[in-house]
C-alpha positions in Angstrom: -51.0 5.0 -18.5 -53.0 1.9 -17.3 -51.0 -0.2 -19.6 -48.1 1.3 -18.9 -47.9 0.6 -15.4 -49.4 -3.2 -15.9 -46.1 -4.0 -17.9 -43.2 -4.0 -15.9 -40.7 -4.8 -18.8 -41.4 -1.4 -19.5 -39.8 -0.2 -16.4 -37.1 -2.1 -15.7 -33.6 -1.1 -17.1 -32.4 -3.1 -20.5 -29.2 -5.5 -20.0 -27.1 -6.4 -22.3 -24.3 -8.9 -21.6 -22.1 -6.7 -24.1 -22.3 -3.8 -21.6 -21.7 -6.0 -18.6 -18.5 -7.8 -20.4 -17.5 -4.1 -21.6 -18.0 -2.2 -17.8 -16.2 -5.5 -16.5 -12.6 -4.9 -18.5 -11.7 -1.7 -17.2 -12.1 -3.0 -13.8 -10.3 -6.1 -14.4 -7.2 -3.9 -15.9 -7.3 -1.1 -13.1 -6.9 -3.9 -10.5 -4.1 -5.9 -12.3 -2.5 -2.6 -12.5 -2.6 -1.6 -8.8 -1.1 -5.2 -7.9 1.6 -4.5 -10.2 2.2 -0.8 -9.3 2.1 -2.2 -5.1 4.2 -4.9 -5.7 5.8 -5.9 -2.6 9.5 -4.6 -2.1 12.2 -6.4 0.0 11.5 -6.4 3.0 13.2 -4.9 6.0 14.9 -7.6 8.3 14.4 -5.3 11.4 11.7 -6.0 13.4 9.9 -3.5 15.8 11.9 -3.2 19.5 15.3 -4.7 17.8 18.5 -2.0 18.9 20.4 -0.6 15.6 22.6 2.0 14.2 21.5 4.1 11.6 24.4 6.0 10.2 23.7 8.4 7.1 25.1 11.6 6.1 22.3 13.7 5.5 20.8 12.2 9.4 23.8 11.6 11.0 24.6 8.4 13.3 21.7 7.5 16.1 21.5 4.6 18.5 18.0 3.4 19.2 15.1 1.1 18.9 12.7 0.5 15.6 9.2 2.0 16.6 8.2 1.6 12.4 9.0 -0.2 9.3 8.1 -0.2 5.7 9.4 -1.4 3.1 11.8 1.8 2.1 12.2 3.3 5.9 12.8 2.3 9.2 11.9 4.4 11.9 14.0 4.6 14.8 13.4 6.0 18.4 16.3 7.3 19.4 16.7 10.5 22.1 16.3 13.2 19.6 13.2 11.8 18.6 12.4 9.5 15.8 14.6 9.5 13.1 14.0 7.8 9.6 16.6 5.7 7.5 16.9 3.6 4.7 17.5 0.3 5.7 20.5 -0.6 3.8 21.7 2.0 6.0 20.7 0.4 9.3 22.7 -2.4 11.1 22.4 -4.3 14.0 23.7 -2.8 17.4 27.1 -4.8 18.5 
């Protein structure tokens, strides 16, 4: 035991730069997958506050102000509430 405890080589875990270069791959793969899969979409050309139109046939037409945006929805206060849309279904208020 005396020994034992003298030699710290004994103690500390074995690297190998294999294992390092091996463990390092996966990671490397998993995070050029997640910029693919969250590839940035076109963007909405509303801005938050700007008055629109939304007029969809599952929604119906509503007047009112974006409160949210994302790249697939805008959200739009109107005075049923908010009301989501696509935004190719979205114009500008006249």
């Amino acid at each position: 035991m005396v020994n034992a405890a003298r030699n710290p080589a004994q103690h500390e875990p074995h690297h190998d730069r294999r294992d390092e270069a091996g463990a390092r791959q996966p990671r490397l793969m998993a995070r050029a997958w997640n910029r693919v899969r969250t590839a940035p979409g076109p963007a909405s050309p509303y801005k938050i506050g700007d008055a629109v139109v939304g007029d969809d046939p599952f929604n119906g037409r509503h007047e009112g102000v974006v409160v949210s945006r994302t790249t697939d929805t805008v959200g739009m206060g109107t005075a049923e509430g908010v009301v989501y849309y696509d935004p190719r279904q979205v114009r500008r208020q006249e």
